[in-house]
C-alpha positions as a printed Julia matrix, in Angstrom:
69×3 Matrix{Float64}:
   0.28   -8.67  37.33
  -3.5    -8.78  36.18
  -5.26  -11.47  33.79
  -8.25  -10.33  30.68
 -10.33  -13.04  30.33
 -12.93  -12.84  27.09
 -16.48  -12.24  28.02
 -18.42  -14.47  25.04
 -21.61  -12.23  26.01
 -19.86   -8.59  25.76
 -17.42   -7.88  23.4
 -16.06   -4.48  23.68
 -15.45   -4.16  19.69
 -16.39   -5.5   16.93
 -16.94   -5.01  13.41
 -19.68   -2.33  12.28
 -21.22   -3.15   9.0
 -22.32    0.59   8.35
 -18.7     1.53   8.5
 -16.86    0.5    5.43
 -13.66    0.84   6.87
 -14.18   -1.28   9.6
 -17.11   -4.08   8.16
 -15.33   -7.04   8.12
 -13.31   -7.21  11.67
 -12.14   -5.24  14.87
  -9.32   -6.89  16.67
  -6.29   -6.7   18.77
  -7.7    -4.16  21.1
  -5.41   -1.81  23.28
  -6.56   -0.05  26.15
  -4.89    2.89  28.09
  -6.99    4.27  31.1
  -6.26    7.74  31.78
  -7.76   10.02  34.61
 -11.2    10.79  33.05
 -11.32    8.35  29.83
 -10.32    4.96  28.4
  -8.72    5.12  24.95
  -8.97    1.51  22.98
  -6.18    1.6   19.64
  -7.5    -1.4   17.69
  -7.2    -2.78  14.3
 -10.01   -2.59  12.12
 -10.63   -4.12   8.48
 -12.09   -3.75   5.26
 -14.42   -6.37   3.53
 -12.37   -6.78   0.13
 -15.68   -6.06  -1.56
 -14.19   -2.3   -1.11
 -11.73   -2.53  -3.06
 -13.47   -4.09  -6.41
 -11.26   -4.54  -9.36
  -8.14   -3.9   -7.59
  -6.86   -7.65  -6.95
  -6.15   -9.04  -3.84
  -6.26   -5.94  -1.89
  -6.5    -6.55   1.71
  -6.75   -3.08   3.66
  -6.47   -2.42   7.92
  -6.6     0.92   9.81
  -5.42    1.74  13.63
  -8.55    3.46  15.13
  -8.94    4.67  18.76
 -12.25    4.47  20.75
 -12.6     6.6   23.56
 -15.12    6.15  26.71
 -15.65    8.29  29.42
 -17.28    5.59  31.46
């Protein structure tokens, strides 16, 4: 059995303004470490700005970081 404790200081993800897709949050990270790599399949969302016009849209996307280190 192992603990994760949140580091205030480091967060591994986050939300990237640049990146519409993923501007207003990254959460729920999921990490697998393999031999040579660590894959992270998060949840990322949207700022509803995005979607103008369409009502009440609300969009999220599975992504997958990948670090070698």
């Amino acid at each position: 059995m192992f603990s994760v404790h949140r580091d205030p200081n480091n967060p591994f993800i986050g939300p990237e303004s640049d990146t519409p897709w993923k501007a207003l949050a990254a959460f729920n990270p999921s990490p697998v470490r393999g031999k040579s790599r660590t894959q992270v399949l998060y949840r990322a969302a949207a700022e509803p700005a995005l979607f103008a016009g369409v009502g009440d849209l609300e969009l999220s996307t599975i992504a997958i970081g990948t670090s070698t280190d």
